[in-house]
C-alpha positions as CSV (number, residue, x, y, z in Angstrom):
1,X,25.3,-2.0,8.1
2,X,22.9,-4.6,8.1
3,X,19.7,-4.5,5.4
4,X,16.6,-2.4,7.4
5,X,14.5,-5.2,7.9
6,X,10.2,-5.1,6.5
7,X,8.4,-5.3,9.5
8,X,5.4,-5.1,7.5
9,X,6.0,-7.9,5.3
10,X,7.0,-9.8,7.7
11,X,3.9,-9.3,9.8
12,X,1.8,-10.3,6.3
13,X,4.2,-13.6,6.0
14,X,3.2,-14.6,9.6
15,X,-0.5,-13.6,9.2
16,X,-1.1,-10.8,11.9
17,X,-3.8,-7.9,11.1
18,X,-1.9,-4.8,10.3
19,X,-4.1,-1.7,10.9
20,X,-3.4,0.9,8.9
21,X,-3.6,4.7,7.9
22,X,-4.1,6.3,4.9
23,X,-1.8,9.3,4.1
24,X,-2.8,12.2,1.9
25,X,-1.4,15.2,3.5
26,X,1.9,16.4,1.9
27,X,3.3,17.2,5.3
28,X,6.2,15.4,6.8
29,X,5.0,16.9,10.2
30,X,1.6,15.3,10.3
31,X,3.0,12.0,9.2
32,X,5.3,12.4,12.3
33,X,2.5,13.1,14.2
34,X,0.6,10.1,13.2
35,X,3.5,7.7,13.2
36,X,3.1,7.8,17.2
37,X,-0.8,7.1,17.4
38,X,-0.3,3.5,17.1
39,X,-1.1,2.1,13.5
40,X,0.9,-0.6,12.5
41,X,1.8,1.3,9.0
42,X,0.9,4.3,6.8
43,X,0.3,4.0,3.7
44,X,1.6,7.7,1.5
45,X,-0.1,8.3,-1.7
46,X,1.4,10.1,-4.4
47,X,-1.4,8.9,-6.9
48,X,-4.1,11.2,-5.5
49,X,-1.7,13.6,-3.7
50,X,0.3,16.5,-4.4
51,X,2.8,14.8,-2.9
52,X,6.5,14.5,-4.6
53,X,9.3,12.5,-4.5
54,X,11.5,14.6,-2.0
55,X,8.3,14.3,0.4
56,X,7.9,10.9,0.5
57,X,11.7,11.1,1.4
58,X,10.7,13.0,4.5
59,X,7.7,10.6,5.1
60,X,10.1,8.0,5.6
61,X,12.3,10.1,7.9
62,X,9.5,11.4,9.8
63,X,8.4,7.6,11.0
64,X,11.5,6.0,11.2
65,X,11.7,6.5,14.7
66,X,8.4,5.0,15.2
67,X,7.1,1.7,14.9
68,X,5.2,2.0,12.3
69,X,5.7,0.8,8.8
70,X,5.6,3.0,5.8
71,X,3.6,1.8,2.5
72,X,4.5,4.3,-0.9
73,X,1.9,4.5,-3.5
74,X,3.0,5.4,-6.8
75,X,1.3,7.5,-9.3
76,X,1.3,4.3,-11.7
77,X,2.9,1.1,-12.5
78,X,5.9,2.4,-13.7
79,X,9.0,1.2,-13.4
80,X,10.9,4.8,-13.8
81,X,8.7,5.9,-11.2
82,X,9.1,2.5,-9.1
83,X,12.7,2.9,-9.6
84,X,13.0,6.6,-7.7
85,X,11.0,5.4,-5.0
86,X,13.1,2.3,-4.2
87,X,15.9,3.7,-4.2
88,X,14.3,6.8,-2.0
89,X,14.2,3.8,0.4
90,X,10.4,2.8,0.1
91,X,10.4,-0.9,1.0
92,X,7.1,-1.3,0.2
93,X,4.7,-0.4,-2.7
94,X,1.1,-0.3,-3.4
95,X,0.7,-0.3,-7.3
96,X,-2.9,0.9,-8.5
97,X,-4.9,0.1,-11.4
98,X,-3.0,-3.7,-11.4
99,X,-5.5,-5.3,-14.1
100,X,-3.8,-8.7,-14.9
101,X,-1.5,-10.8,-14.5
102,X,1.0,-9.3,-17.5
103,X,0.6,-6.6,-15.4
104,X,1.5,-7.5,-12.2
105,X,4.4,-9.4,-13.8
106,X,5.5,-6.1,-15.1
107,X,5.4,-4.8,-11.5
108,X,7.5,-7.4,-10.1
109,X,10.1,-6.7,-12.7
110,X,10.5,-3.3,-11.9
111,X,11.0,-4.0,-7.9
112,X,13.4,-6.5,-9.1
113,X,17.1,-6.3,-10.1
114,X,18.3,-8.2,-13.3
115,X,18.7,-10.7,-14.5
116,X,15.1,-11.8,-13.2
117,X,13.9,-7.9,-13.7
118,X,14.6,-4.2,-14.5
119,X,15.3,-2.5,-11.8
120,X,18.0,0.0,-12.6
121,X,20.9,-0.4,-10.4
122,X,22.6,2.1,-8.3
123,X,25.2,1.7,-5.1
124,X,25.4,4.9,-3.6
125,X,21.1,5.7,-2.9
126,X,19.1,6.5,0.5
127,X,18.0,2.5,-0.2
128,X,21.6,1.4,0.2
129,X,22.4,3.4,3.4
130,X,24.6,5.5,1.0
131,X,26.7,2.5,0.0
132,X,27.0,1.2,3.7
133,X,24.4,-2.0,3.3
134,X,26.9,-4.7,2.3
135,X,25.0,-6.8,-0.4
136,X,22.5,-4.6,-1.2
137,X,21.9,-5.7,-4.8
138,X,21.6,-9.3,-3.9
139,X,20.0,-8.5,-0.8
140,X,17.0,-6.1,-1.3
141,X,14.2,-8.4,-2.8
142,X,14.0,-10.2,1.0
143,X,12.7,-6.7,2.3
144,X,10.9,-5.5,0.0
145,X,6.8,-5.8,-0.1
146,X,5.2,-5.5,-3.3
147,X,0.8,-4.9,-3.3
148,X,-0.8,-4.3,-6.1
149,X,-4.2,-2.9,-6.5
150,X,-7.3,-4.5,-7.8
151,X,-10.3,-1.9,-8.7
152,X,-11.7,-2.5,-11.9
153,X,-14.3,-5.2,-12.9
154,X,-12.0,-7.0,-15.2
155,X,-9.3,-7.0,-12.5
156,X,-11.8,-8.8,-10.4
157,X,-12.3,-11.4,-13.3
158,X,-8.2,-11.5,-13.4
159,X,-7.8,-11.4,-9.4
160,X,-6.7,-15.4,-9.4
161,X,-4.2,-14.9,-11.8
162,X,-3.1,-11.6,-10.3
163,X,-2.4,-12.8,-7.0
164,X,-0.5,-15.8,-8.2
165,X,2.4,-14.1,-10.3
166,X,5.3,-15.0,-8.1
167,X,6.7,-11.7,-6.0
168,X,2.9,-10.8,-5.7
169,X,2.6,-10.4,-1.9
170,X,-0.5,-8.9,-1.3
171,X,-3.8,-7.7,-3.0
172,X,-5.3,-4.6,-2.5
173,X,-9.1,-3.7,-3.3
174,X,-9.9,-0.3,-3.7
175,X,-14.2,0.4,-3.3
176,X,-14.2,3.6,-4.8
177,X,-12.6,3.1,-8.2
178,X,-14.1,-0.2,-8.1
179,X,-17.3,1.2,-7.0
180,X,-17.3,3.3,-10.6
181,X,-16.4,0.3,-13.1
182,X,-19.1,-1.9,-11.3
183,X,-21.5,1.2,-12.4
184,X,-22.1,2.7,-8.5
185,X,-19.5,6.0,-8.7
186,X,-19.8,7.7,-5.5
187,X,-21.0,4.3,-3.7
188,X,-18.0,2.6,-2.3
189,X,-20.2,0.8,0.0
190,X,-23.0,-0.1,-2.7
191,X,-24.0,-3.9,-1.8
192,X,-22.7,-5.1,-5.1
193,X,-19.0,-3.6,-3.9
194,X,-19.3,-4.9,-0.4
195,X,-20.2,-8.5,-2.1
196,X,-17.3,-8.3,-5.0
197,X,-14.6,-7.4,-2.6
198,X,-15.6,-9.8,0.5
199,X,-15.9,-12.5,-2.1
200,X,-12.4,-11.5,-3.6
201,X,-11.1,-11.8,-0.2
202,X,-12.3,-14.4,0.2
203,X,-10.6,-15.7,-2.8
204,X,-7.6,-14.8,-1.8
205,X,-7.7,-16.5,1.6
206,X,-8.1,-20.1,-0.3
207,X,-5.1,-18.9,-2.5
208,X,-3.2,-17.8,0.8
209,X,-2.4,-14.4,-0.5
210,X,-3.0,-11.6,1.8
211,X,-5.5,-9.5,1.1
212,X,-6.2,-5.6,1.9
213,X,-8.4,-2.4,1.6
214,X,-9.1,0.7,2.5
215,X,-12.4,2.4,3.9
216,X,-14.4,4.8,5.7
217,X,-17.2,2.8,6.1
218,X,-16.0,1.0,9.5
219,X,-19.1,-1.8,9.4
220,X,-17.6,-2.4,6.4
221,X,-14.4,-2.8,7.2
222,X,-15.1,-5.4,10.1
223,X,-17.5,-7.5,7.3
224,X,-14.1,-7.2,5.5
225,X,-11.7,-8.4,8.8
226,X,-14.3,-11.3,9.0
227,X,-13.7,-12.2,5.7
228,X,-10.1,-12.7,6.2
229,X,-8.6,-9.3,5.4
230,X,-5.4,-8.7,6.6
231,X,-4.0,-5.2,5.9
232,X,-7.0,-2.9,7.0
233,X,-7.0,1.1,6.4
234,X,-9.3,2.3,8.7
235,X,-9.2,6.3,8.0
236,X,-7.3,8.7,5.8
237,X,-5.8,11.9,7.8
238,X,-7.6,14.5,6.2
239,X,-10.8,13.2,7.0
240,X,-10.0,12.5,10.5
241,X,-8.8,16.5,10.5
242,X,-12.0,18.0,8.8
243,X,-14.2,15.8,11.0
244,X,-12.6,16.5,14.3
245,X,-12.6,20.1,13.2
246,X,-16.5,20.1,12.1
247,X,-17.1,18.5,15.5
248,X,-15.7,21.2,17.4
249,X,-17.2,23.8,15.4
250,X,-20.7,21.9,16.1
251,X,-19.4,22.2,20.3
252,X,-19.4,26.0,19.7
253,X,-22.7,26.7,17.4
């Protein structure tokens, strides 16, 4: 059995706008529902979720038929953590709270197999097809995607050397956290946000690293896709539930 190819990597390597969805419902039937809407991936969190390791399991079954790609974000950057969800078959990982480059080093060791990391090794995983992907071990690092997330003001300060560590492949900004360390908590969308992330992306497009975020606040999000972003959450599924279900409501007042 061939390795399962990263669409989403790939797409990030050849510089075409993924548009994304942000998953916080632990419910393996919504992310089936959503997996046919259209978006070019999903990203699961398990950071600000309730969501465990055997759900993200059936996230990934629920949008395998679908082409869509699935992103995993752990609770932190660790590799014990890192380790489960590789070999849970995640292919690709957003890391939060990434505030240097030691760091994001330490993330790319633990998506990596020795000698050149510490990923634990294991043959017989969902990852490995159950033992049926010939060369997994030497293999897996092509396919798999590794983001970390920048949302602190000293990341910001680090975000050149953060996005240079080699296996880096993209940079995520997050406005909310971000919006808190920069002093506006509650104000994603404060000016001095809006300017530190489109100038960070901005950044990142002279360093060719792809860069990425996540809103609700779609004129920012276009300022952002102007500026060069390339992986683009556009909504998160609860919020599209409560506000499609206050909107009804409203119909019927």
């Amino acid at each position: 059995m061939n390795l399962p190819p990263n669409h989403f990597k790939a797409a990030l390597r050849a510089g075409q706008r993924q548009i994304g969805l942000w998953s916080s419902l632990a419910d393996p039937n919504a992310a089936e529902l959503l997996a046919g809407c259209g978006y070019d991936w999903m990203m699961f969190d398990t950071e600000h979720s309730t969501a465990s390791l055997n759900e993200v399991v059936g996230f990934l079954r629920a949008l395998a038929p679908y082409p869509v790609s699935a992103v995993v974000r752990p609770g932190w950057n660790n590799p014990v953590e890192i380790k489960k969800l590789l070999d849970a078959g995640a292919q690709t990982l957003l890391i939060p709270y990434v505030q240097n480059a030691e760091e994001a080093r330490a993330a790319v060791a633990a998506v990596t197999y020795p000698p050149h990391g510490l990923r634990g090794v294991s043959g017989i995983t969902r990852a490995t097809r159950y033992g049926a992907v010939a060369g997994y071990a030497t293999r897996a690092q092509e396919e798999i995607c590794l983001l970390v997330q920048v949302e602190t003001r000293e990341a910001l300060l680090q975000l050149r050397e953060i996005a240079q560590v080699p296996g880096v492949d993209g940079v995520f900004f997050g406005p909310a956290d971000l919006a808190a360390s920069l002093g506006h908590p509650g104000q994603p969308s404060h000016p001095e946000v809006r300017k530190a992330i489109l100038d960070g992306i901005g950044v990142l497009g002279d360093l060719g690293v792809p860069a990425g975020i996540l809103s609700l606040d779609q004129d920012f999000l276009r300022e952002a896709k102007a500026a060069g972003a390339l992986f683009i959450a556009v909504d998160i599924d609860s919020g599209l539930l409560r506000r499609a279900a206050l909107a009804r409501r409203a119909e019927w007042s």
